[in-house]
C-alpha positions in Angstrom: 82.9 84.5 82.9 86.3 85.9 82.5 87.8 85.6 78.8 91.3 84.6 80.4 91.4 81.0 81.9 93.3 81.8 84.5 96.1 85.3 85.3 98.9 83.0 83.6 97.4 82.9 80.3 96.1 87.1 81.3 100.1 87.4 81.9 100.9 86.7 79.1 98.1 87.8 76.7 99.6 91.2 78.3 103.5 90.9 78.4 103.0 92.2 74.5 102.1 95.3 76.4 105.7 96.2 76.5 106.0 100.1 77.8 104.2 98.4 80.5 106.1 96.0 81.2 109.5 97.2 80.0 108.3 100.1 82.8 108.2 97.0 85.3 104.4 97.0 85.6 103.1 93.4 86.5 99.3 91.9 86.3 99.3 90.5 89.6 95.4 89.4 89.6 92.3 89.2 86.9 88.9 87.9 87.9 85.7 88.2 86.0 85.0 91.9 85.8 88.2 93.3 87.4 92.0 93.1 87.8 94.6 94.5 89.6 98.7 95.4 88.5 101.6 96.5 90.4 105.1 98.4 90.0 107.7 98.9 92.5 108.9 102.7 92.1 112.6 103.3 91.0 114.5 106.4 90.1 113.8 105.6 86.6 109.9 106.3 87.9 110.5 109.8 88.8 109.7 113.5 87.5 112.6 116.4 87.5 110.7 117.2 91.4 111.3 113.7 92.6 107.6 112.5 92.4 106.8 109.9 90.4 105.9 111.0 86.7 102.2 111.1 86.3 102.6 108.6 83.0 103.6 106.1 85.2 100.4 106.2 87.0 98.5 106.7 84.1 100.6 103.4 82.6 99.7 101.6 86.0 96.0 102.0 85.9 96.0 101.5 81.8 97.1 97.9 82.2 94.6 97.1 85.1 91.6 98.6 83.0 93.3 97.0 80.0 93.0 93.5 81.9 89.5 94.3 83.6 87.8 95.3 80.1 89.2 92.4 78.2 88.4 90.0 80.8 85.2 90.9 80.3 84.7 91.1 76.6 88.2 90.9 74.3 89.1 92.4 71.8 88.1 96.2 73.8 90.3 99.2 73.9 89.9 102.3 76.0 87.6 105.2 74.2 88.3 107.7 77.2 89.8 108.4 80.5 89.4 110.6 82.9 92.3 110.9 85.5 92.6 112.6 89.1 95.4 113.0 91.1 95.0 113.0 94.3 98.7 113.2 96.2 101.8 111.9 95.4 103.1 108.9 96.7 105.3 108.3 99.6 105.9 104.9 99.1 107.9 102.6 96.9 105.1 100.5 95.3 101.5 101.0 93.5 98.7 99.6 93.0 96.0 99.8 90.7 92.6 98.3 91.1 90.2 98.3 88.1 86.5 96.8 88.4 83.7 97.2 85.4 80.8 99.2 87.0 79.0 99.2 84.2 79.0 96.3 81.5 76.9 97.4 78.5 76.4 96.3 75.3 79.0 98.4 72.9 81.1 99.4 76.0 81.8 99.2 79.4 82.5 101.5 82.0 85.5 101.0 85.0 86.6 102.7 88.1 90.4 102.4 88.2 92.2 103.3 92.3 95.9 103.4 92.7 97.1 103.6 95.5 100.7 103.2 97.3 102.2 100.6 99.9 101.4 103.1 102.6 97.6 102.8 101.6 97.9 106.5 100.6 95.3 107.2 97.9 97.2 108.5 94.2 95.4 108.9 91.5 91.2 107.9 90.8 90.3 107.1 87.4 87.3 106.4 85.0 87.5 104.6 81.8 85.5 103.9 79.1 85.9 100.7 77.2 85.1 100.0 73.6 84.3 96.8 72.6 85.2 95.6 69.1 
C-alpha cells in the first residue's frame, strides 16, 4: 500500500523538491512500488555540445526513485546510485520510470529507465534506498 493517497497529495509532498521542479521536472504517476516523472527539454537543459547535461537526467530519475522509495516506505533517501548512459536523446521530452525490485527490510533496491519521446533508451539506473 502506497504511503501517498493518491499522485496529488505525491505532487505535492514533492514540489518541496525544488531543483527538480524549478528544472521543470513533474511527477506525473506514483503507484504502490513505483512512479514515473517527466521534463520537456529546453535550451536551459543543455551541455556546451548541445546534449542534454547529464544532471538533468540524473535529476529526472532522482525524483522518480525519490517517489517510488517513499511510496513504499517514507521517510527513505537514496544511499547509492549507479548511472549508465546509454545515448543521448533526440527528442524534446524524458521519461523516467522507477519500480522497487527489491523491498527489504532496512532498504530497498529500484531500477530507474529514462527514456525520450522517440522511445530512444538514455540513461539506466540502480538505486539503493535507505529507509529511516
Amino acid at each position: 500500500m502506497s504511503t501517498f493517497k493518491n499522485l496529488e497529495e505525491a505532487k505535492q509532498f514533492f514540489m518541496k523538491d525544488r531543483f527538480a521542479t524549478e528544472n521543470g521536472i513533474t511527477l506525473d504517476e506514483i503507484g504502490d512500488d513505483w512512479a514515473k516523472a517527466s521534463v520537456t527539454l529546453t535550451d536551459g537543459h543543455r551541455n556546451a555540445q548541445g546534449g542534454i547535461m547529464g544532471g538533468v537526467i540524473f535529476t529526472l530519475a532522482d525524483l522518480a526513485f525519490a517517489a517510488a522509495c517513499n511510496s513504499v516506505h517514507s521517510p527513505s533517501v537514496a544511499q547509492q546510485m549507479s548511472v549508465n548512459f546509454l545515448s543521448g536523446s533526440r527528442g524534446s521530452k524524458l521519461y523516467a520510470h522507477a519500480v522497487c525490485i527489491k523491498d527489504g527490510r532496512t532498504s530497498g533496491v529500484y531500477n530507474i529507465r529514462v527514456t525520450d519521446d522517440l522511445e530512444r533508451d538514455i540513461a539506466f539506473i540502480t538505486g539503493v534506498a535507505f529507509k529511516k
